[in-house]
C-alpha angles and dihedrals in degrees: 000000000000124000136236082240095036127046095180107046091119086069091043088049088051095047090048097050090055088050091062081049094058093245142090129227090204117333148008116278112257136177116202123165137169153169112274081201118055092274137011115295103251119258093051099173095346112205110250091242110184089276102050088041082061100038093048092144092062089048097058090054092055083051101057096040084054088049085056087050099051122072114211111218118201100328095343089128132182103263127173131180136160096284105195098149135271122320104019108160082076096062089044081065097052102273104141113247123205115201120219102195097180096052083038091230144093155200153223132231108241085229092158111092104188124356100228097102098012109119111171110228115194107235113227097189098047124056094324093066099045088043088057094050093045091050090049081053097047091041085058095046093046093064105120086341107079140315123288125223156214122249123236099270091175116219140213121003100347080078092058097045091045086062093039110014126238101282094059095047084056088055085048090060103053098044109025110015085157090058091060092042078062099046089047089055098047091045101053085050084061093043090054095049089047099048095042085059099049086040107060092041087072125094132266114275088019092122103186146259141153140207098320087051100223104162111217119164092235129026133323153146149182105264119208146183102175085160091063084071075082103055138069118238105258084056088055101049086043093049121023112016096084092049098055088045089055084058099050084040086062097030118073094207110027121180121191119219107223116191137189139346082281094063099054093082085074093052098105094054094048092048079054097062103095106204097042095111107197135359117224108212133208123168098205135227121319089012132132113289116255099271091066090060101053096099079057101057098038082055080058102050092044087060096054100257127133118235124219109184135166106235127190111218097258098048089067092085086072095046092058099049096039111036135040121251086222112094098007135116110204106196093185122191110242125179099194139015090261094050089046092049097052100054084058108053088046087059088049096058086046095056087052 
């Protein structure tokens, strides 16, 4: 299936599906995009604020004039979802959400004071419901145009910590740990629900993705736990481990979103999940630069992991002297076609 704004995407599918195996047919994948114009056009993956969500119609048209605007080096691919900021599923079940249009996020009032006798309920009537109608309107409008996607649902204990804030979830897991197993449980019931829904409104050959884009041909999504940055790693493996591995066992191409130096602790549990096919990594502001995290991601791919990294253009260097083509996704920042050009057929003579 190739796109309207990209005419190769049949070659990009195929690299991709032999990412998630761990092989490549002729090159790394490698996502590259970049303005045609001398910066990105403004409203990149604008956030679906009350008035866009109601004015959907108007937002596809920015869209597509922001697909004509963007030139898709080597699998970089026009992808749109309903972005409403991180952790959404929350907010399906009645947390309040606050739209912040100019940082392009938002967040959720921590509105739960204990989780004794709190049961999330998905709300049918509230932003679930209108999400359900706006990806049903973007699914129809992907077809041949460009690939649909799947909203930031959000997983694990960043759901908790939307509805009662991290402080308190520190207090959770000092006095009713088996409270937050329950909540988990009952949460990922809800995830599932919700993604089944968006998923089978997309068209055939869609495949999915989400905000990482990272391509698979079934489902998948990018997995996290940021809280976990809080947390040592017995408390992790006590807590939360079970609960991520309920997810890869669901999903068929699971990616774990790994993020920042304070996460790393939690690397080896993650590398013991069997069916968690690949780790995104992202060191975090004020972190060191990515050189210094090459032993990391080799560890990665040893284990049998994919890797899905950001890379700057002259970062690549490191990559190809530390790291294996085979199994990685390079989504490399590029300010212009010819940057973006080059960095892929450097990656190409790299995956010789």
């Amino acid at each position: 299936m190739n796109l309207k704004y990209k005419a190769d995407w049949n070659k990009s599918q195929e690299r991709f599906t032999a990412f998630w195996e761990q092989e490549i047919i002729d090159r790394a994948v490698v996502l590259a995009m970049a303005p045609k114009e001398k910066s990105f056009p403004p409203g990149w993956c604008r956030i679906l604020d009350e008035e866009a969500q109601n004015n959907i119609e108007t937002a596809a048209v920015k869209m597509e004039q922001l697909f004509d605007n963007l030139y898709f080096a080597g699998d970089a691919y026009p992808m749109w979802y309903p972005n409403l900021g991180p952790g959404v599923l929350t907010a399906f079940t009645g947390s309040r959400i606050f739209y912040d249009v100019n940082k392009g996020t938002s967040w959720q009032e921590h509105s739960v004071l204990a989780l004794k006798d709190y049961h999330p309920q998905l709300q049918a009537d509230g932003l679930w419901g209108k999400t359900l109608e706006i990806n049903k309107f973007i699914s129809r409008l992907a077809a041949g145009k460009f690939i649909a996607g799947i909203c930031d649902l959000g997983t694990g204990a960043d759901l908790i910590s939307n509805i009662i804030g991290p402080e308190a979830l520190c207090m959770e897991i000092m006095d009713n740990p088996e409270q937050i197993k329950r909540v988990l449980k009952e949460f990922f019931e809800i995830w599932k629900t919700c993604y089944s829904a968006l998923y089978k409104e997309f068209p055939e050959g869609n495949g999915s993705c989400c905000w990482l884009q990272t391509w698979a041909p079934g489902t998948s999504y990018p997995l996290q736990n940021d809280f976990s940055c809080m947390v040592s790693e017995q408390t992790f493996r006590e807590l939360f481990l079970e609960d991520l591995k309920s997810y890869c066992d669901w999903l068929e191409y699971p990616v774990y979103h790994l993020d920042g130096a304070n996460a790393v602790r939690h690397l080896d549990a993650l590398l013991e999940i069997k069916n968690l096919r690949a780790i995104q990594w992202t060191a975090g502001a004020g972190a060191a630069a990515l050189p210094a995290w090459i032993p990391m991601l080799r560890r990665i791919q040893d284990a049998g992991k994919g890797v899905f990294i950001y890379v700057h253009p002259h970062e690549l260097d490191f990559v190809i002297e530390g790291l294996r083509p085979e199994g990685i996704v390079l989504h490399v920042f590029a300010d212009s076609p010819e940057i973006a050009d080059r960095a892929v057929a450097k990656v190409a003579r790299w995956s010789k």
